[in-house]
N, C-alpha and C positions, 0 to 999 in steps of 0.2 A: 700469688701476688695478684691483687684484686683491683687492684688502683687504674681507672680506663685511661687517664693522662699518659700515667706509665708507659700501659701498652700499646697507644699510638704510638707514642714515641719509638718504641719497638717495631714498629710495623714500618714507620718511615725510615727509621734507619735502616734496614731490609730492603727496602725499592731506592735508593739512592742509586743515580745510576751516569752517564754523562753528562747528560744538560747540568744536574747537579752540581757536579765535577765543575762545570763552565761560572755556573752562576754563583757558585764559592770563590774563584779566583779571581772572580768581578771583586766583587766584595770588600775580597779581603785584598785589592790593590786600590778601590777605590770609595771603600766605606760605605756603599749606597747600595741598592737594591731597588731600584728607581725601574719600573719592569720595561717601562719604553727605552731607555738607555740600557738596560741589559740586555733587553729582546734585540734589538739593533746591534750591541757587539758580540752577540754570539751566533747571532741568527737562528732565534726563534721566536716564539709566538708570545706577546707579553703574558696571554692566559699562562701558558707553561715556563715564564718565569714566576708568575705568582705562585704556581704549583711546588716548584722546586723552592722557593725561599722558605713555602710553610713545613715543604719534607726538612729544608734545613734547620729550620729554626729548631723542630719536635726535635729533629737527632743532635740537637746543643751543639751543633754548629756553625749558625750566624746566633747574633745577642741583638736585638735594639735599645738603644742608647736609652734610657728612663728620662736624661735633657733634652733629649731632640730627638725625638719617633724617625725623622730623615735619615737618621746616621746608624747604620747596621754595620755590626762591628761582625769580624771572621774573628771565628775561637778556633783554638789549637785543638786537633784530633785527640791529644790525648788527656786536655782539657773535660772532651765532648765523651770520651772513653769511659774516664771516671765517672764523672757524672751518672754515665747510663749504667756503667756497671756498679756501682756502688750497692743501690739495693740486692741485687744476683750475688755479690757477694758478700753481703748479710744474710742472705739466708742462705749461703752454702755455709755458711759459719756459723749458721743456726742451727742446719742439718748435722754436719762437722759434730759438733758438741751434742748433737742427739744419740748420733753412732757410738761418740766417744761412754756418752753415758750407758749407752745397750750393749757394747761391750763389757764395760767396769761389771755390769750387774750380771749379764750372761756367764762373764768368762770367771765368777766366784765358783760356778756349779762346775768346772772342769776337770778340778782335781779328782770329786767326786766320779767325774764319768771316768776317768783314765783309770782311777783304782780298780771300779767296778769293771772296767775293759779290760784290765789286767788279769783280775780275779777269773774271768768267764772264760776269756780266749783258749779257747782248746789245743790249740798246737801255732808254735811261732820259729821260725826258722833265724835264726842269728847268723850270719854270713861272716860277719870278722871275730877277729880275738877283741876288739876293743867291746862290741856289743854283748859277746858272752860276757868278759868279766865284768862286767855295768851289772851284767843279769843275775848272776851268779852273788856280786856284791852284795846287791839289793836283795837278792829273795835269801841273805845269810843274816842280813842285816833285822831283815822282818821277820825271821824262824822263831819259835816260842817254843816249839816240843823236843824235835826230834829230825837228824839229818842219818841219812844213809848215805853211802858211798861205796861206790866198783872201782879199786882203782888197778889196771891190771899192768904188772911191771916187779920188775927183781928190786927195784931199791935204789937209785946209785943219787944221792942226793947228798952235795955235802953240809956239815956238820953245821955251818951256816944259815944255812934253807934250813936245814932241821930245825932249829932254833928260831928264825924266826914263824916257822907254822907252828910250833909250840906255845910261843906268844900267842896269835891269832887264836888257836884252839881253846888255850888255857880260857880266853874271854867267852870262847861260848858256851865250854864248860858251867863259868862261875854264872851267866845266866839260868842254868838249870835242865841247858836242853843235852839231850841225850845225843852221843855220837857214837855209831857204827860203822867200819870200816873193817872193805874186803883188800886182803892186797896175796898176790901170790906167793908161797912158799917161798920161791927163792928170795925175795925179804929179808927171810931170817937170817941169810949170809953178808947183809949188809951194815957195819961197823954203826954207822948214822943213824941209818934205819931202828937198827936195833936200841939205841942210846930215846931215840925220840920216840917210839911207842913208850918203853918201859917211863919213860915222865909223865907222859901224856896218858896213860894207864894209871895213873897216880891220882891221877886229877879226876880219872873218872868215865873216860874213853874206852871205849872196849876196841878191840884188833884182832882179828883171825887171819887166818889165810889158806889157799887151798892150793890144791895143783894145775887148776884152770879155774878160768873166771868167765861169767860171759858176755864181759864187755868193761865199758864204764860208762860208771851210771851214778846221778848223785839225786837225790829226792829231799825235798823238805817239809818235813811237818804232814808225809806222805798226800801231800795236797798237788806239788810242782816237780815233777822232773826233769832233767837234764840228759841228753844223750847227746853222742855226737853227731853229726853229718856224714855219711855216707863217703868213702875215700878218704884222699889222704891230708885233710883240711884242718883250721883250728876253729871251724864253725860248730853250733849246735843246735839241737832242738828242745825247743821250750814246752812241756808239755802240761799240761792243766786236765787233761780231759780224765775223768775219776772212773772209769771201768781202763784206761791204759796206766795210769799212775796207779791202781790197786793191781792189775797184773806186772807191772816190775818192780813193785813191792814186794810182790809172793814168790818172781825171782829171787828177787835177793833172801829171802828170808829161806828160800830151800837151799840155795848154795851158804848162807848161813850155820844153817844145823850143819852140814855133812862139811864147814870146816873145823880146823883146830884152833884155837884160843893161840895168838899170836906168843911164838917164843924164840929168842936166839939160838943159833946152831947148837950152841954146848949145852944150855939146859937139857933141849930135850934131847940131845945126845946127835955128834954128830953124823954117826954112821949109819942111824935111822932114817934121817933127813933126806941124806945121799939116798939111801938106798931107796926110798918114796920117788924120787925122782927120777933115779935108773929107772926104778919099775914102769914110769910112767913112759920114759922116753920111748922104752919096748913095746910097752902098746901102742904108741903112736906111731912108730915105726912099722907094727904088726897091720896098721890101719890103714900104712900108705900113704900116710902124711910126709913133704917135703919137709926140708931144714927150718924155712924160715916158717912155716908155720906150726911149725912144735916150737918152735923159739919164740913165736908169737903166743902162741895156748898159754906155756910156761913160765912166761913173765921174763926170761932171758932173752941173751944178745946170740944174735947166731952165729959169733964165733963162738962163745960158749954151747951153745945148743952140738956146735960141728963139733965138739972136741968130746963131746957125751957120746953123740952118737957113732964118732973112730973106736971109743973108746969099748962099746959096748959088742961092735961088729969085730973085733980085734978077739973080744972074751967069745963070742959064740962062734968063733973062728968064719966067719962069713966073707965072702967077696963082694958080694953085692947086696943090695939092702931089702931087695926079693928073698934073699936065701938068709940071711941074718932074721927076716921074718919067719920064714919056713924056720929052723931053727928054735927061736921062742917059742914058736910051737907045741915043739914037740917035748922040750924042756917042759910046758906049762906054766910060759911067762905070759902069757895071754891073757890078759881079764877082760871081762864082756863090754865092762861098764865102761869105760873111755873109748874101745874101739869103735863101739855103736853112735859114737856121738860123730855130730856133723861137725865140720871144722867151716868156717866162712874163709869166701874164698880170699876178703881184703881185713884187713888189721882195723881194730877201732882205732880212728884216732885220738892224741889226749885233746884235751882241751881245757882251758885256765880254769885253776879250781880258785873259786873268793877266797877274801881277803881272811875269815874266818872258818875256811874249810884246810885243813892240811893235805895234800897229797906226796905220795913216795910216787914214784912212777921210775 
């Protein structure tokens, strides 16, 4: 603001100070400004009444009269307010609509950056169940190829839930993208379970399962992984970064090969089934593995897990689960291949699979 009238007048509103104060209440009780009649009732100098009528007048505080120069009229403060503030807030209201407009045009290119920040970010941590499944939603939502899934658990889902992740699936299905899904053996003992693979296999869904899993895990378009967080939480890790999302790729694809192609107990017979899983219990057992993590490995509850494991220590006449080992032994129920394997010492946790992803758990 360029105007020098203006900014006197700012300058004198600025030094306003008591004499001021004196020679406005002259004024505005007695209409005059007369400096030898002010200087006398308030005691000062007429030089500095003439001083302070000129600060008043610039700060739109006294007016004289356009009929009679004599008569100095007192204006109301907020009169005198407006006045000065009027211009200051024209051009806040200039500036205002300048932002306004740098924003409108700025905030177009946003979308753009948040995709490309989404696309790039390498790892993101989700802290609640509401943020995973937003996460999960959306990156099911924008999948075009190809989704994998770990999901590790015996099944107990009712008929219900089945049905409605069937719906869900069925749609990702009829888009054309491709589903793979790990779920463990014990699966095949579940009534649900088994009704909504064999649909969901129909439509074009593939289903295995194996006798351990190692973890869950869900990938899409092998571009974005999912895992969980660490303990016993419904939080997740968002992963992007393309040498960690190609090696739990290539997990999944080796626990892949070396499962079975998903089947109910009686197809493929049930005394096989059982007996795959005895077998397993004994090597976990041979291995030292406690209850609840052979019940964890195995996708079962560990009252189930306990009543395998009575059951087994009972048949190799054992007392304790040191000598029930020793035992398998010497039997040569021992295989190399699960004993050698580490077992983690805490459970993954699940965590909400989107609206188009199904999970048994």
């Amino acid at each position: 603001m360029n105007d020098p009238d203006y900014t006197a007048a700012l300058r004198a509103a600025h030094a306003l100070d008591e004499v001021d104060l004196a020679v406005y209440g002259w004024a505005l009780e007695h209409q005059s400004a007369d400096p030898d009649e002010v200087a006398a009732a308030v005691g000062v100098t007429p030089s500095a009444v003439e001083l302070s009528v000129d600060r008043l007048l610039r700060s739109q505080l006294l007016h004289v009269s356009p009929a009679n120069p004599a008569i100095v009229l007192a204006v109301g403060p907020d009169t005198a307010i407006g006045r000065l503030a009027a211009p200051v807030e024209a051009q806040i209201r200039e500036q205002e609509q300048q932002l306004a407009a740098m924003r409108k045009r700025l905030g177009g290119f946003v979308p753009s950056y948040h995709r490309h920040r989404s696309r790039t970010e390498s790892l993101e941590v989700l802290a609640n169940v509401h943020d995973v499944r937003n996460a999960l939603n959306r990156a099911s939502d924008e999948c075009s190829k190809e989704v994998l899934a770990c999901q590790p658990g015996g099944g107990a889902r009712v008929p219900e839930a089945m049905q409605e992740a069937l719906v869900r699936d069925r749609a990702m299905l009829e888009r054309g993208i491709q589903l793979r899904t790990l779920y463990h053996h014990t699966a095949r003992f579940n009534g649900p379970s088994q009704a909504y693979v064999a649909a969901a296999t129909a439509l074009g869904g593939q289903y295995r399962t194996a006798h351990e899993l190692f973890g869950r895990l869900i990938v899409f378009d092998r571009e974005l992984a999912f895992i969980p967080v660490r303990g016993d939480s419904w939080g997740a890790v968002m992963i992007r970064e393309p040498c960690t999302v190609d090696y739990l790729c290539d997990l999944f694809e080796q626990t892949w090969e070396r499962a079975t192609p998903f089947a109910d107990a009686a197809s493929q017979g049930l005394e096989e089934v059982a007996r795959e899983i005895h077998e397993t219990i004994i090597q976990l057992l041979g291995a030292g593995l406690k209850d609840e993590a052979i019940a964890r490995r195995l996708g079962m509850s560990l009252r189930t897990a306990r009543r395998h494991i009575a059951g087994i220590m009972e048949e190799l006449d054992a007392a304790s689960r040191f000598q029930a080992g020793a035992q398998a032994a010497l039997r040569g129920l021992l295989g190399a291949d699960l004993s050698e394997q580490p077992c983690p010492d805490s459970p993954s946790p699940d965590f909400p699979v989107p609206a188009s992803v199904s999970r048994i758990s």
